[in-house]
C-alpha positions as a LaTeX table, in Angstrom:
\begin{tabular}{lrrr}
\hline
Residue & $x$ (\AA) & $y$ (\AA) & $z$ (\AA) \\
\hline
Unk1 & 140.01 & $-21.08$ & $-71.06$ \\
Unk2 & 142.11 & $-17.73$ & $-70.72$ \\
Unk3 & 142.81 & $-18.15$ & $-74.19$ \\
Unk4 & 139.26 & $-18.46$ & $-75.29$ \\
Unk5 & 138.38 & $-15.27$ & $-73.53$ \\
Unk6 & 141.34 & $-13.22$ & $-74.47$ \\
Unk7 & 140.07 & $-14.19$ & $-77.67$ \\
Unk8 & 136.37 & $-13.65$ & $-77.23$ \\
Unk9 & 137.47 & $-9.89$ & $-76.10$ \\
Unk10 & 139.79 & $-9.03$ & $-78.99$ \\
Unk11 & 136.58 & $-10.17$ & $-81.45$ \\
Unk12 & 134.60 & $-8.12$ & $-79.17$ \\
Unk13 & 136.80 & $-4.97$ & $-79.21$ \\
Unk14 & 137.40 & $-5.53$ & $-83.58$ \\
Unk15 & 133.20 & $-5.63$ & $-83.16$ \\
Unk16 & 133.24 & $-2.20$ & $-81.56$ \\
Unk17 & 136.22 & $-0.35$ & $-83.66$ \\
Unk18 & 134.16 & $-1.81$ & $-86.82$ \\
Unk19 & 130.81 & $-0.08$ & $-85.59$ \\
Unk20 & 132.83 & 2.92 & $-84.46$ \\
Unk21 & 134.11 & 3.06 & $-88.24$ \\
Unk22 & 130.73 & 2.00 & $-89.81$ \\
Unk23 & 129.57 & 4.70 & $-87.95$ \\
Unk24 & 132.06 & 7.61 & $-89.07$ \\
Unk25 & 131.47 & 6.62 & $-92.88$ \\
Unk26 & 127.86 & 6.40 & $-92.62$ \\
Unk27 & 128.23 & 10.32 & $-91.81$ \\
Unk28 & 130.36 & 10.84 & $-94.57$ \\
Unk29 & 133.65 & 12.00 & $-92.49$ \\
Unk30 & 137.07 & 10.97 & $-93.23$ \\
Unk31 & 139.11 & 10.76 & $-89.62$ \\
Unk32 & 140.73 & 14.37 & $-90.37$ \\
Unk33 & 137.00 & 15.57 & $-90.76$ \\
Unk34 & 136.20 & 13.90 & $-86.89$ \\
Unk35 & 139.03 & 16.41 & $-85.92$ \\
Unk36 & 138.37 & 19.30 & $-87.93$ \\
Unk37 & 134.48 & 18.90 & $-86.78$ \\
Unk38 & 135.35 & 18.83 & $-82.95$ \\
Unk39 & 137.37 & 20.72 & $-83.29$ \\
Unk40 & 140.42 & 19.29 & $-82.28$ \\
Unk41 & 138.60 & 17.53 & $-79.30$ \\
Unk42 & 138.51 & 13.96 & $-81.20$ \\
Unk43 & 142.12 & 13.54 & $-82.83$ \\
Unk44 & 142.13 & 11.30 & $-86.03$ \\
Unk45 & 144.86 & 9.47 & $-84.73$ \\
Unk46 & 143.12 & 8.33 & $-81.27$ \\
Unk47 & 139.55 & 7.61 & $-83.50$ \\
Unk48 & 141.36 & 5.15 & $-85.64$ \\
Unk49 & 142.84 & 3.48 & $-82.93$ \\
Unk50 & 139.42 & 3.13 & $-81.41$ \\
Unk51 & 138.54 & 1.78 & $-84.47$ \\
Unk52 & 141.49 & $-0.80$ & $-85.36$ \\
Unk53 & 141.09 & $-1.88$ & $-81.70$ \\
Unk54 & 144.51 & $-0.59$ & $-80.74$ \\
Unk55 & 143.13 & 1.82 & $-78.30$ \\
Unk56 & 141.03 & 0.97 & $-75.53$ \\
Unk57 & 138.08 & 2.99 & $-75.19$ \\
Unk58 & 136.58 & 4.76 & $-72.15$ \\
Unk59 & 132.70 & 4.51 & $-71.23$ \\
Unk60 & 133.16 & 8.23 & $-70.63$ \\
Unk61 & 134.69 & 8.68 & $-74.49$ \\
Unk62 & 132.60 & 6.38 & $-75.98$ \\
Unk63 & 128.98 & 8.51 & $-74.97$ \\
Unk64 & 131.37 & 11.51 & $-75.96$ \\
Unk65 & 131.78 & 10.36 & $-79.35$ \\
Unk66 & 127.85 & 8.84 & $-79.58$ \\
Unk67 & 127.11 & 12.69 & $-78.71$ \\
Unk68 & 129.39 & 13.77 & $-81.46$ \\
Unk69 & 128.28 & 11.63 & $-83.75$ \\
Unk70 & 124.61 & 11.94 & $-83.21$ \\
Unk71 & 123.59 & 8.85 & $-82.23$ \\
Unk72 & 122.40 & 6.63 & $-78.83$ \\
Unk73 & 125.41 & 4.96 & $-77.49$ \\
Unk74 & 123.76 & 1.65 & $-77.85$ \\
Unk75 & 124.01 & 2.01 & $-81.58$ \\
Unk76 & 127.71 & 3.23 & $-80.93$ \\
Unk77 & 128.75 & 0.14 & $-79.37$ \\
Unk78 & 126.55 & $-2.05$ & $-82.25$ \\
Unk79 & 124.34 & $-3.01$ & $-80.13$ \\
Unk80 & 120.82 & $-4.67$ & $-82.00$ \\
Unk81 & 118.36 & $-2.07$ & $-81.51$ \\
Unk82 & 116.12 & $-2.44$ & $-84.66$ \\
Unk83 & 113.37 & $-5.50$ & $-85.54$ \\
Unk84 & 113.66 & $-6.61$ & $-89.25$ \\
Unk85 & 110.99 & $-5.19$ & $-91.57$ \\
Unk86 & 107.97 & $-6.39$ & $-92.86$ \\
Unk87 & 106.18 & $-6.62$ & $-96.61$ \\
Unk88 & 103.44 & $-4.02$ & $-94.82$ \\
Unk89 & 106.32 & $-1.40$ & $-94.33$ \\
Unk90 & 106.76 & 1.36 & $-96.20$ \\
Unk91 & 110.28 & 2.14 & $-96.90$ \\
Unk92 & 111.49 & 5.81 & $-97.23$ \\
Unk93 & 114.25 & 6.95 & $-98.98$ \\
Unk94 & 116.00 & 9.27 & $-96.78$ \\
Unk95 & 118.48 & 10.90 & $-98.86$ \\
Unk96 & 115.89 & 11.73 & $-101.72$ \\
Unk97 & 113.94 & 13.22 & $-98.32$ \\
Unk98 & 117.00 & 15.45 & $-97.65$ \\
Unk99 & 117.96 & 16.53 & $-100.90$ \\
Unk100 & 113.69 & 18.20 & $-101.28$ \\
Unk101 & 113.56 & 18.76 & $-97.91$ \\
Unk102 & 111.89 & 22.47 & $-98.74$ \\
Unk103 & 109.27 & 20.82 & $-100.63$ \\
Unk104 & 108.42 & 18.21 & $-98.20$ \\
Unk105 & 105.56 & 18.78 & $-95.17$ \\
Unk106 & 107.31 & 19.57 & $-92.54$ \\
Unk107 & 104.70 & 17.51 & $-90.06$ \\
Unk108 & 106.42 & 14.42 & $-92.19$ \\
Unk109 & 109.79 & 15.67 & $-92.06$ \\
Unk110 & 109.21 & 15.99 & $-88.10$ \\
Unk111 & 107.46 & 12.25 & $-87.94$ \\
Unk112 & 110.34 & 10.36 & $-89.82$ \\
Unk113 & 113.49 & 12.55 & $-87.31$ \\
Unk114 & 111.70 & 11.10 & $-84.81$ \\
Unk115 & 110.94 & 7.40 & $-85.74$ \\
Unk116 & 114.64 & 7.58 & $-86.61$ \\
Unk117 & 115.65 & 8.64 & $-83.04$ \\
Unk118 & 113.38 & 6.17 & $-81.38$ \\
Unk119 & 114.48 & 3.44 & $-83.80$ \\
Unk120 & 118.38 & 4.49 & $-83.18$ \\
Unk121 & 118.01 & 3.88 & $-86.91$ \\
Unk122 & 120.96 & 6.02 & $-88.37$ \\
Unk123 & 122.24 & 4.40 & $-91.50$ \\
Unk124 & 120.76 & 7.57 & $-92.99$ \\
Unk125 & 119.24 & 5.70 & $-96.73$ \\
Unk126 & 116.19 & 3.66 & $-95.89$ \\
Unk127 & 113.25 & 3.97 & $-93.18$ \\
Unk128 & 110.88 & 1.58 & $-92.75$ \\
Unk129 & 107.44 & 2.64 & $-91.70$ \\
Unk130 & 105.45 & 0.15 & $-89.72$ \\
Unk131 & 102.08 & $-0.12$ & $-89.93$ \\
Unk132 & 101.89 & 1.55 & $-86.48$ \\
Unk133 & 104.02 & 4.18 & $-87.45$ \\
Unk134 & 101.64 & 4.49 & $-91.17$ \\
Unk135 & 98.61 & 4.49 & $-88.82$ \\
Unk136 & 99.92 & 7.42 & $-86.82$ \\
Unk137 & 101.52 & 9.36 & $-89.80$ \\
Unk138 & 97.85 & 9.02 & $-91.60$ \\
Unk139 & 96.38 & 10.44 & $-88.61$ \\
Unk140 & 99.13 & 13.51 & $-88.84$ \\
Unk141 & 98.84 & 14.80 & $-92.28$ \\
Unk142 & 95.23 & 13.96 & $-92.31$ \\
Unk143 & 95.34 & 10.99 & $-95.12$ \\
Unk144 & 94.24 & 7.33 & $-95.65$ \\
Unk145 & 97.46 & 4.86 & $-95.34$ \\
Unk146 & 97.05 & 4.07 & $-99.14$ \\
Unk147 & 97.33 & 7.87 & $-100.00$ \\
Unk148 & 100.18 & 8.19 & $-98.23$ \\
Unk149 & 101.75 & 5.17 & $-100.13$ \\
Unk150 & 100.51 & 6.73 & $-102.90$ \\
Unk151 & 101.70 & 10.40 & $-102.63$ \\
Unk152 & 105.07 & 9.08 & $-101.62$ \\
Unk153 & 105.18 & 7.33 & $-104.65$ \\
Unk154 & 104.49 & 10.21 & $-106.82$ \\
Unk155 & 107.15 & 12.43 & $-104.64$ \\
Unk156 & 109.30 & 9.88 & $-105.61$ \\
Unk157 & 110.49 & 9.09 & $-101.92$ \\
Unk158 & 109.65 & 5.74 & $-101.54$ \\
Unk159 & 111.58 & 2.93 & $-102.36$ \\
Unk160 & 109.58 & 0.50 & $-104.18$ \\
Unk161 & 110.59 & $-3.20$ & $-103.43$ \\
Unk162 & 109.93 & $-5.61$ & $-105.84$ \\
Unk163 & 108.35 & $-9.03$ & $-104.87$ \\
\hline
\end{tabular}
């Protein structure tokens, strides 16, 4: 029985670094970019040893590094926080959105930051629009949900799934 829980708790804590590191590369930094970006106040050293599990970390340093990172502490820790998508959603692609974000309205810009923050949705490629979310974005930028399909098509922002 102790064995089987030691156990359970080292999978647990290889769980976490794994998220932790999922996390970091999913904003693009390399550990020596964690500490140049805090400035010192996240050494590269102690993140990796969060991450390889050698390091045990603190409920108080993990929401410190969820703030630094950007995202809920929930997704942090890899906790499930997002339902899987359906053929009805339409699915964004968020780096195409960033690299036109000029020519992009900003209403939509505004609609999909949020969704994202609700959603702790932070992988930063792909969001997937309900039909909830399509029936409130319509209502936003005053359009039918089949324009908006439509003119995200044409902007090229949409990731077209093949069935």
């Amino acid at each position: 029985m102790i064995n089987s829980d030691a156990e359970s708790n080292r999978t647990e804590i290889l769980e976490l670094g794994a998220s932790l590191r999922r996390i970091r590369e999913q904003k693009k930094l390399t550990l020596r970019a964690v500490e140049r970006e805090s400035l010192g106040v996240w050494k590269a050293v102690v993140v990796g040893s969060y991450e390889r599990g050698d390091r045990a970390l603190t409920l108080k340093r993990a929401v410190g590094l969820a703030k630094f990172y950007g995202v809920p502490l929930e997704h942090l820790l890899g906790l499930p926080t997002q339902p899987v998508a359906s053929e009805d959603d339409l699915r964004f692609n968020l780096g195409e959105i960033r690299r036109r974000w000029s020519s992009i309205p900003p209403e939509f810009n505004r609609f999909l930051q949020e969704i994202c923050r609700m959603r702790s949705d932070w992988n930063g490629e792909v969001l997937s629009l309900r039909r909830d979310d399509q029936i409130a974005l319509s209502a936003l930028l005053n359009m039918e949900r089949t324009d908006i399909h439509h003119w995200a098509s044409s902007e090229k922002i949409l990731f077209e799934i093949n069935r």
